[in-house]
C-alpha positions as CSV (number, residue, x, y, z in Angstrom):
1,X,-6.0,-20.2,9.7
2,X,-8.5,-17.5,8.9
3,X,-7.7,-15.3,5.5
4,X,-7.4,-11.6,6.3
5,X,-9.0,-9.1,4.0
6,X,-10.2,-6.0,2.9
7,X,-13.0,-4.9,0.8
8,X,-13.6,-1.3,-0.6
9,X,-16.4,0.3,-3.2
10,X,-16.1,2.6,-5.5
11,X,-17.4,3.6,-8.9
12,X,-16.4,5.6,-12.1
13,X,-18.2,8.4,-12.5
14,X,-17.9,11.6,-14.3
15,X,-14.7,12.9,-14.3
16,X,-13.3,9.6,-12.4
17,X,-14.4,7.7,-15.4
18,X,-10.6,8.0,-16.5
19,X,-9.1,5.6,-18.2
20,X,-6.1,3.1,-17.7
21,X,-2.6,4.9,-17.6
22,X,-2.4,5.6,-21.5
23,X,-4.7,8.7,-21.1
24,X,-4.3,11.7,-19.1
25,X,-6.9,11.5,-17.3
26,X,-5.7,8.4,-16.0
27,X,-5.3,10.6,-12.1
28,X,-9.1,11.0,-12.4
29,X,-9.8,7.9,-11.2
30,X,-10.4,6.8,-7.5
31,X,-7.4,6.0,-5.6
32,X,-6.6,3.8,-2.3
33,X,-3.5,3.2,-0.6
34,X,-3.1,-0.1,0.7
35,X,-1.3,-1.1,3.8
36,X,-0.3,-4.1,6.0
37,X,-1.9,-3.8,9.6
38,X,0.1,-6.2,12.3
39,X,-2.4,-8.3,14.1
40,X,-1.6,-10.5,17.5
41,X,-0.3,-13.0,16.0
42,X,2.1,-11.7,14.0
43,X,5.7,-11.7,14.4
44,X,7.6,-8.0,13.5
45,X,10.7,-9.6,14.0
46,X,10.2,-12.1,10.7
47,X,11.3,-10.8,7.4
48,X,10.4,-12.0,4.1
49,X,8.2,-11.0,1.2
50,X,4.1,-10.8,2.2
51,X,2.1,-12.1,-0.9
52,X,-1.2,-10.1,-1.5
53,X,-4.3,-11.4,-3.8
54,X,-6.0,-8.0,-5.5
55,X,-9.2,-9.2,-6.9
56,X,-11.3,-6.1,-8.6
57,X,-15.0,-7.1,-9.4
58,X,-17.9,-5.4,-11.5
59,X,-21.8,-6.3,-10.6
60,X,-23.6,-9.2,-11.8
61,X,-24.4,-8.6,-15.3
62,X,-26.3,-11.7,-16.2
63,X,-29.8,-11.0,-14.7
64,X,-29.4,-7.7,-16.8
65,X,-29.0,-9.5,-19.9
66,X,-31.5,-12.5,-19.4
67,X,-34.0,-9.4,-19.1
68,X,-33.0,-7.5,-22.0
69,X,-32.3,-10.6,-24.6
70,X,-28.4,-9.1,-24.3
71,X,-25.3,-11.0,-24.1
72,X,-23.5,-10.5,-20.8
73,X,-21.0,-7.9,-21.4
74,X,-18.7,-6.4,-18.7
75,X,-16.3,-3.1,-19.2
76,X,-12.6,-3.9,-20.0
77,X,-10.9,-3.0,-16.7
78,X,-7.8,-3.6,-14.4
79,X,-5.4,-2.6,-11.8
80,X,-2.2,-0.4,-12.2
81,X,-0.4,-0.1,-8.5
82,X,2.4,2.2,-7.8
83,X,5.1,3.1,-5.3
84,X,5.0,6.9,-4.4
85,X,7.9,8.8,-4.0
86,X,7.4,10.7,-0.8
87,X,5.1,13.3,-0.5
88,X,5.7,15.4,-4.1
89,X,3.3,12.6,-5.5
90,X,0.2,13.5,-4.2
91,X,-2.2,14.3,-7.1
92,X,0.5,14.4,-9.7
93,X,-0.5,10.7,-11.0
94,X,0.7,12.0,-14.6
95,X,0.9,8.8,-16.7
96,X,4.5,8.3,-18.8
97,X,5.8,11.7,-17.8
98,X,9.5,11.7,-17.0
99,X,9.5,15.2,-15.7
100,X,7.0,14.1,-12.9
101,X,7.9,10.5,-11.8
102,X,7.0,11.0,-8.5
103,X,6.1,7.2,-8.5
104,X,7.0,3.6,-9.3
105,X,5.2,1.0,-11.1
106,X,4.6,-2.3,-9.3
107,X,2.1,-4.4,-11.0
108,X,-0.4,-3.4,-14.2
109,X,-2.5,-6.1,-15.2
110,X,-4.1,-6.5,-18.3
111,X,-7.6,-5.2,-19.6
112,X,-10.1,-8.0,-20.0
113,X,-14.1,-7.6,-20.6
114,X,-14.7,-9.7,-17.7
115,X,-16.9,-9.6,-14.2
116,X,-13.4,-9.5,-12.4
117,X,-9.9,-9.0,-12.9
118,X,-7.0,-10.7,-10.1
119,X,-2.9,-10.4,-9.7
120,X,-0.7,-10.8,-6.6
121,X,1.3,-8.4,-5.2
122,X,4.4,-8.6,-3.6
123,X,5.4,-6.5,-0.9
124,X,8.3,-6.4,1.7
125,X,7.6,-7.7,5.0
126,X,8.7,-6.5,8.2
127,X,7.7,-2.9,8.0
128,X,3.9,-3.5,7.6
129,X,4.7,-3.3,3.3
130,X,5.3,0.1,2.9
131,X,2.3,1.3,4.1
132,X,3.3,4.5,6.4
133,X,2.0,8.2,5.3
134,X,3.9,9.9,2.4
135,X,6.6,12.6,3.9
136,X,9.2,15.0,1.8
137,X,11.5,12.6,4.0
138,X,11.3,10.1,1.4
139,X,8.8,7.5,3.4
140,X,6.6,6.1,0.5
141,X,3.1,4.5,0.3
142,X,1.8,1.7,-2.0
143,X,-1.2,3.0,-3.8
144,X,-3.5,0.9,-6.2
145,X,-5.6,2.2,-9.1
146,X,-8.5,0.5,-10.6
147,X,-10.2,1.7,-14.0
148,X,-11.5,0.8,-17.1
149,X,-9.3,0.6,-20.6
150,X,-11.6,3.5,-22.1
151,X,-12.1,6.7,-19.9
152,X,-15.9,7.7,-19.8
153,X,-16.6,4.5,-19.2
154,X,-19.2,4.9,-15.7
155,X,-20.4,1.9,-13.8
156,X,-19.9,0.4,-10.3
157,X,-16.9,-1.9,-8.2
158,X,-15.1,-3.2,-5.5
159,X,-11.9,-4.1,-4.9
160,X,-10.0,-6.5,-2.8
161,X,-7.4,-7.5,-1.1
162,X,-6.3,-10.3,1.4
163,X,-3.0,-12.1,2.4
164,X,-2.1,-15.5,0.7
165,X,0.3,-18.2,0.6
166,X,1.8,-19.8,2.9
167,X,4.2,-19.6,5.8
168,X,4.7,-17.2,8.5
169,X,4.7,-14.2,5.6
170,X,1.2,-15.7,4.2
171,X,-2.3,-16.4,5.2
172,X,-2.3,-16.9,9.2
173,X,0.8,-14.6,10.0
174,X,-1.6,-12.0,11.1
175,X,-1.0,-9.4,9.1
176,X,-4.1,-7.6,7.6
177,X,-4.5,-5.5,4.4
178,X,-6.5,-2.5,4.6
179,X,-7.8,-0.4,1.8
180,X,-8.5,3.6,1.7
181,X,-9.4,5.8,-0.2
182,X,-7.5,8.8,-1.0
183,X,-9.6,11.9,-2.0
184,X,-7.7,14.5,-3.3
185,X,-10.8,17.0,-3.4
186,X,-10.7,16.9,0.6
187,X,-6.9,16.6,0.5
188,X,-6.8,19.4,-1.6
189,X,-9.8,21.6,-1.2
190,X,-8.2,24.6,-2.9
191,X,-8.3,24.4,-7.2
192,X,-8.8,26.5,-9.8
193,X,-8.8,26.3,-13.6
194,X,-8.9,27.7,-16.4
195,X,-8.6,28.0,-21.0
196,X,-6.8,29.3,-23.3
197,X,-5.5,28.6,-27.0
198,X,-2.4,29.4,-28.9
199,X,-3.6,30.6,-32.2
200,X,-2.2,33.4,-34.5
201,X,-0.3,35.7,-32.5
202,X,-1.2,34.4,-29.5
203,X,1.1,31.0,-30.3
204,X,4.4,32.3,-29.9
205,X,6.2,29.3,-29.0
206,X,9.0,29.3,-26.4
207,X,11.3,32.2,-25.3
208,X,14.2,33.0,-25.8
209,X,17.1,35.3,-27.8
210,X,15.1,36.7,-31.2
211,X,12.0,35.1,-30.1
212,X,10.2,38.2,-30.2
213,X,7.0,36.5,-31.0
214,X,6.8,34.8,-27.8
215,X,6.0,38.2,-26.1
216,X,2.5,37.6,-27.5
217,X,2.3,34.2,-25.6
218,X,-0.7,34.2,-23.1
219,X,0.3,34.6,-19.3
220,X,-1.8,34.1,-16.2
221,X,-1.9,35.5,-12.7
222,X,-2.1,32.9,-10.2
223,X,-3.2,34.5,-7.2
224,X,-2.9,33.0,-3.7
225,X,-5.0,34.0,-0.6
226,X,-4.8,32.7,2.7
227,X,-8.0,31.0,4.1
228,X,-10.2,33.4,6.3
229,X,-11.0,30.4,8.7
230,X,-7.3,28.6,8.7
231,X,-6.0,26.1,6.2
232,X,-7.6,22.5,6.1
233,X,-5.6,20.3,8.5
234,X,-4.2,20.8,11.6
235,X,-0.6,22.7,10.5
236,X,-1.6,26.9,10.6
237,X,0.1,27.5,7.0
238,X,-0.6,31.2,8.1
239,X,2.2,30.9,10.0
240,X,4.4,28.5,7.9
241,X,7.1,29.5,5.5
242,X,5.9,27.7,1.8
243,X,2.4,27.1,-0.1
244,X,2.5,24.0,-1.9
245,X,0.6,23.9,-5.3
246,X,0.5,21.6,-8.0
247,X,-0.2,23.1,-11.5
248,X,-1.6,20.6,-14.6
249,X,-1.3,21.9,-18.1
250,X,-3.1,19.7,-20.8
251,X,-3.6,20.1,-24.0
252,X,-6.6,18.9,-27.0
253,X,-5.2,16.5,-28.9
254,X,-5.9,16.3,-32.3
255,X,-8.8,13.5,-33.1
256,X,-6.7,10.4,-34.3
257,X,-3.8,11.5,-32.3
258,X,-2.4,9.9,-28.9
259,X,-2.2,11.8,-25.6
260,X,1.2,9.5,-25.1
261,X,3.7,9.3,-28.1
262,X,6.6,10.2,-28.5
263,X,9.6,11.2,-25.5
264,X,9.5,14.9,-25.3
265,X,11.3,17.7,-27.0
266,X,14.5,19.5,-25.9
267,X,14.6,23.2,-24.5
268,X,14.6,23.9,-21.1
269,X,13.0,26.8,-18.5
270,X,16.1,28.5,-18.4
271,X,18.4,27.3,-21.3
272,X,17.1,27.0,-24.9
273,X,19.2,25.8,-27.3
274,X,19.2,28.1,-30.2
275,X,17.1,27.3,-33.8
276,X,19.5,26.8,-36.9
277,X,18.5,29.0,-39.7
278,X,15.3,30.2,-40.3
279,X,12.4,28.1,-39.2
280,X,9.2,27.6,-41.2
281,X,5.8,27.3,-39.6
282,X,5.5,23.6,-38.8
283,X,2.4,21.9,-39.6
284,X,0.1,20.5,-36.9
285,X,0.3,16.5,-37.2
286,X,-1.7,14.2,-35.5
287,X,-0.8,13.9,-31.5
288,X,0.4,16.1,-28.7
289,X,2.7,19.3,-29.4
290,X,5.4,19.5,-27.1
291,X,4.3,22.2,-24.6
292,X,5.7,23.8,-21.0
293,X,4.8,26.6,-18.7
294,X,7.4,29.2,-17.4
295,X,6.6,30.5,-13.8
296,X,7.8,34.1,-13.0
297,X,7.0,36.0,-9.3
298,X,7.7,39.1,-10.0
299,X,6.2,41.7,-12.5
300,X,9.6,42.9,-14.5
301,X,9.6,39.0,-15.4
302,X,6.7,39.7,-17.9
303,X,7.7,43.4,-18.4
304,X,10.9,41.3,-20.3
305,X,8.8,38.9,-21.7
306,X,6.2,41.6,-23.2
307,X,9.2,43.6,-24.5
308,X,11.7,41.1,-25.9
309,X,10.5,38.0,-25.8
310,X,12.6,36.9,-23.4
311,X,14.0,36.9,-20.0
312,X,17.5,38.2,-19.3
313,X,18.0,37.5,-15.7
314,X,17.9,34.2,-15.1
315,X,17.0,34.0,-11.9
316,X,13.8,35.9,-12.9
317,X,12.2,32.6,-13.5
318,X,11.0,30.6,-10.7
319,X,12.0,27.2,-11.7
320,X,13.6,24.5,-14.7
321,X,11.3,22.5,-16.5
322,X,11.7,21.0,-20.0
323,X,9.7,20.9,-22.7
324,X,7.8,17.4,-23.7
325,X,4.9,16.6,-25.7
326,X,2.3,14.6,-23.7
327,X,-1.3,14.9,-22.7
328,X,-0.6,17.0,-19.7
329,X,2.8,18.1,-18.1
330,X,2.5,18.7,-14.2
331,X,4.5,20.5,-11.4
332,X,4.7,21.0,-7.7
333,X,5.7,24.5,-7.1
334,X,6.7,25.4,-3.5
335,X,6.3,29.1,-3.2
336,X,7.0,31.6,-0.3
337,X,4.5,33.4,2.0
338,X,5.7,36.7,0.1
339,X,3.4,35.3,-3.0
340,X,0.5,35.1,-0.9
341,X,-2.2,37.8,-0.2
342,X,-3.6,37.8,3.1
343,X,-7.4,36.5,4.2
344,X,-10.3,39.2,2.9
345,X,-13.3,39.2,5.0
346,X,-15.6,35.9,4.4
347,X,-13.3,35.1,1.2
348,X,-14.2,31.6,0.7
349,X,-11.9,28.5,-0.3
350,X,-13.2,28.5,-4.2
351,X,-11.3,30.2,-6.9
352,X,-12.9,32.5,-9.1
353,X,-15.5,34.3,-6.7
354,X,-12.9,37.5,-5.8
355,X,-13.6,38.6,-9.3
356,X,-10.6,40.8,-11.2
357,X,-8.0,40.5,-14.0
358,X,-4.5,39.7,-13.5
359,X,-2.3,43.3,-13.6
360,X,-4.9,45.2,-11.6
361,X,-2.9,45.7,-8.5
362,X,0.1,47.5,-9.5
363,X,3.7,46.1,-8.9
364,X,3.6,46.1,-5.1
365,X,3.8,43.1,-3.3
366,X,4.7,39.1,-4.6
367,X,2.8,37.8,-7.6
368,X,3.1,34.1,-9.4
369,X,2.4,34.5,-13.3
370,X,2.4,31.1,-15.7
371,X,3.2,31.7,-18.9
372,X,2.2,28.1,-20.9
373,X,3.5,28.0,-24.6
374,X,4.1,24.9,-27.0
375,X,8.5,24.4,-28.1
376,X,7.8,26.1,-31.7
377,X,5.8,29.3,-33.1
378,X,2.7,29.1,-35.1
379,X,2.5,25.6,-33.2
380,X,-1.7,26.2,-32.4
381,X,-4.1,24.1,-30.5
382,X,-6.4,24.8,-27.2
383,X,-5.2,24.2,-23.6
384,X,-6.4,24.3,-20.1
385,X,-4.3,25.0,-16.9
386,X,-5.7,23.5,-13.2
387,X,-4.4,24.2,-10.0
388,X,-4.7,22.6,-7.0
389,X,-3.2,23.4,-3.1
390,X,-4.2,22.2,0.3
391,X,-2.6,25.8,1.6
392,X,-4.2,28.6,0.0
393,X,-7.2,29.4,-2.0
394,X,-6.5,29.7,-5.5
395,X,-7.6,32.6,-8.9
396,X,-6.2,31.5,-12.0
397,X,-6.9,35.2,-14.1
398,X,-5.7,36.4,-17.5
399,X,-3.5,38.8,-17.3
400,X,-4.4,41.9,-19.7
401,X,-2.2,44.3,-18.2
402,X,1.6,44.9,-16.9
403,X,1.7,47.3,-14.2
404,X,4.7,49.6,-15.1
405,X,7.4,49.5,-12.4
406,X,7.1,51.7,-9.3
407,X,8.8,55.1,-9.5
408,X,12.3,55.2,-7.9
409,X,12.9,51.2,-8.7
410,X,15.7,50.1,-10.9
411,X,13.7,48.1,-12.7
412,X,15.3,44.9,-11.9
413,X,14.2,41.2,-11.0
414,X,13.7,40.9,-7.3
415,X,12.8,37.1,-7.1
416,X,11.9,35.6,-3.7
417,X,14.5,33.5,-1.9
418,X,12.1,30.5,-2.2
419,X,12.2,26.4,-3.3
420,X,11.5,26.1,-6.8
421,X,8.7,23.6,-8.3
422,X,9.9,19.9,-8.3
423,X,9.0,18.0,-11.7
C-alpha cells in the first residue's frame, strides 16, 4: 500500500531563529499543526493508536564543504510537539511556565548536529488524531515545533510527516497527515511593544500594605481601538462583547544567567503575603528575577497605586497572577468593549502611529493600565512588554500623568463586569 505524507518548508530567520524550549524565545519559531485527513479507504469506525514518522531535514551540506576545504557541519536541531489546550494557547508557547500551560508535551527529541533528526508519534485514532481547530470549548490541536538548540541560529528545512506501521491504524489505512503552518502575524495582526527598566526609584518591587515605594513602579496605558475597516476574520468584534489580547513580559537576563531556573516566587495579584522584618536590598545574582504585571481598567486604580503604593479595593485589579522568575511570564486578558475606543478616521491596524502619552484623556471612559514590577524593591534590570490581539489595534504608551477624578465622583473603583486574563 502506498505511504501517505506530507512535506512542509520553512526556515529560521531573524526573530524565528529561536531556540529549543529552554529559551524564551522558543514561540519565535515557525509553527504547524498537524492533522490526520480520512481518505477512501479508511475506516472511521476502527479505533486504535495511528503511528506517525516526523523526519525534519536541513540541506545538503557536503558540496558546501568539498568547496570550501570544511568539514560537513549541520546546526544541532529537533522537534518539540505539543497538545494545545483549547483556544487560550494561541501565541502563548511560553516554555516551562506554570502560570501559562496552555499546552501539553508529547514528544521532544534530542539535539544532534546532523542533516536530519526523526521520532514517531503516537496519536489516537478515530477522530482524525486530534487534529480539529482550537475552541474555548476545550477541542485541542496537535502542533509541532522544529528549531535549533541555539536561538540565532538562521538556515533552511523541511519537515515531514507520513503514516507507518502496520495494520488498519498504519501505512494503507488511508489516513493522511497534513502539515500547516500557523502564522501568528496573520492570526494576530494587531501588536505592540514596548521598554522599560526598573532602576533606582523606578524598581519598586510589588505592591502592597507599606510598600510605598512601589508607587514609583512604571505603568503603561494600553490603549485599544477598534479597526476602521472591521476586525481580521469574518466575526464583526465591533459588535461582540470581549477583545482578546495576549500580553508578554520578558526580562534581560543577566550574561551567565538562565532564562529558565528556578520555580517562581510566591505573592500573588491580589494577595501578598506580608515581608518579616525589615528587608535589605537584595543583590542581583546571576538569572531571571521573579517579575509580574498587575492590570488595572480604571484610573483610581493607579490614583491608589501613585498614593500608597497599593490597591485597597480589590476588585480594582483586573485579574490574579503570581509572581515567577522566568524569561518571560505571559497572559491572555479578555477585556470588555467598554475598554475599547472607537475607529478614528483611516486609523490603521499598527500600534504606535496615533501618537500620545498615556493620562492625556482625562478619567472619562474605560482604560487598561499594566503596571510590570519584579517580587522585591531595589530588584533592577531592563524589560520589555509585547502585545498582541486579533480584535483591536493596539498603543502600548507610558503613562506620565493621572488624570484627577472627575468632579462630583466619589472617587471609587468602578471596574468593568468583564472575564479576567487566563494564565
Amino acid at each position: 500500500a502506498a505511504v501517505e505524507w506530507s512535506m512542509v518548508r520553512g526556515e529560521f530567520r531573524g526573530e524565528s531563529a529561536g531556540g529549543a524550549d529552554h529559551v524564551a524565545t522558543w514561540r519565535r519559531n515557525p509553527v504547524f499543526r498537524l492533522s490526520l485527513e480520512s481518505g477512501e479507504a479508511s475506516n472511521e469506525a476502527e479505533g486504535g493508536d495511528v503511528h506517525v514518522c516526523l523526519t525534519m531535514s536541513q540541506p545538503d551540506a557536503r558540496k558546501a564543504a568539498r568547496g570550501s576545504g570544511e568539514q560537513v557541519s549541520y546546526h544541532a536541531a529537533g522537534l518539540t510537539v505539543i497538545r494545545s489546550h483549547g483556544a487560550a494557547t494561541g501565541p502563548m508557547l511560553v516554555p516551562a511556565d506554570p502560570e501559562a500551560a496552555h499546552y501539553s508535551p508529547l514528544l521532544r527529541t534530542s539535539f544532534w548536529n546532523k542533516r536530519d533528526v526523526s521520532a514517531e508519534l503516537t496519536l489516537p485514532g478515530g477522530g482524525g488524531g486530534g487534529g480539529g481547530a482550537a475552541t474555548d470549548d476545550g477541542e485541542s490541536e496537535v502542533l509541532v515545533v522544529p528549531s535549533t538548540y541555539e536561538s540565532g541560529l538562521e538556515g533552511a528545512f523541511s519537515l515531514t510527516a507520513c503514516v507507518v506501521g502496520s495494520g488498519e491504524r498504519g501505512a494503507g489505512s488511508g489516513l493522511r497527515p497534513v502539515l500547516s503552518p500557523l502564522v501568528f502575524d496573520s492570526r494576530y495582526p494587531f501588536s505592540a511593544s514596548v521598554s522599560g527598566s526598573w532602576s533606582g526609584p523606578a524598581a519598586g518591587g510589588r505592591l502592597g500594605a507599606g510598600r510605598i515605594e512601589a508607587a514609583k513602579n512604571p505603568m503603561y496605558e494600553l490603549r485599544l481601538t477598534l479597526p476602521s475597516g472591521g476586525p481580521s476574520g469574518d466575526t464583526d468584534v465591533g459588535g461582540g462583547e470581549f477583545a482578546d489580547v495576549y500580553v508578554f513580559l520578558s526580562q534581560e537576563v543577566p550574561k551567565g544567567g538562565s532564562g529558565n531556573d528556578g520555580s517562581g516566587s510566591g505573592g500573588g495579584g491580589r494577595r501578598v503575603a506580608k515581608a518579616k522584618g525589615k528587608s535589605k536590598s537584595p543583590a542581583r545574582k546571576a538569572g531571571p528575577l521573579p517579575i509580574g504585571f498587575y492590570t488595572f481598567t480604571d484610573w483610581e486604580a493607579a490614583r491608589q497605586v501613585s498614593a500608597d503604593g497599593q490597591v485597597v479595593a480589590s476588585e480594582a485589579i483586573f485579574d490574579s497572577f503570581k509572581f515567577t522568575n522566568r524569561q518571560v511570564v505571559c497572559r491572555r486578558l479578555r477585556l470588555p468593549r467598554s475598554c475599547m475606543k472607537p475607529a478614528m478616521g483611516g486609523a490603521k491596524g499598527q500600534a504606535g502611529e496615533q501618537g500620545g502619552e498615556g493620562g492625556a484623556e482625562g478619567d472619562a471612559g474605560g482604560v487598561v493600565l499594566l503596571l510590570p514590577c519584579t517580587y522585591e524593591a531595589k530588584q533592577e534590570g531592563t524589560f520589555t512588554i509585547e502585545a498582541m490581539s486579533a480584535d483591536a489595534n493596539l498603543e502600548l504608551l507610558p503613562v506620565t500623568d493621572i488624570p484627577k477624578p472627575a468632579i462630583g465622583t466619589s472617587g471609587t473603583s468602578t471596574r468593568p463586569v468583564g472575564q479576567g486574563g487566563r494564565g
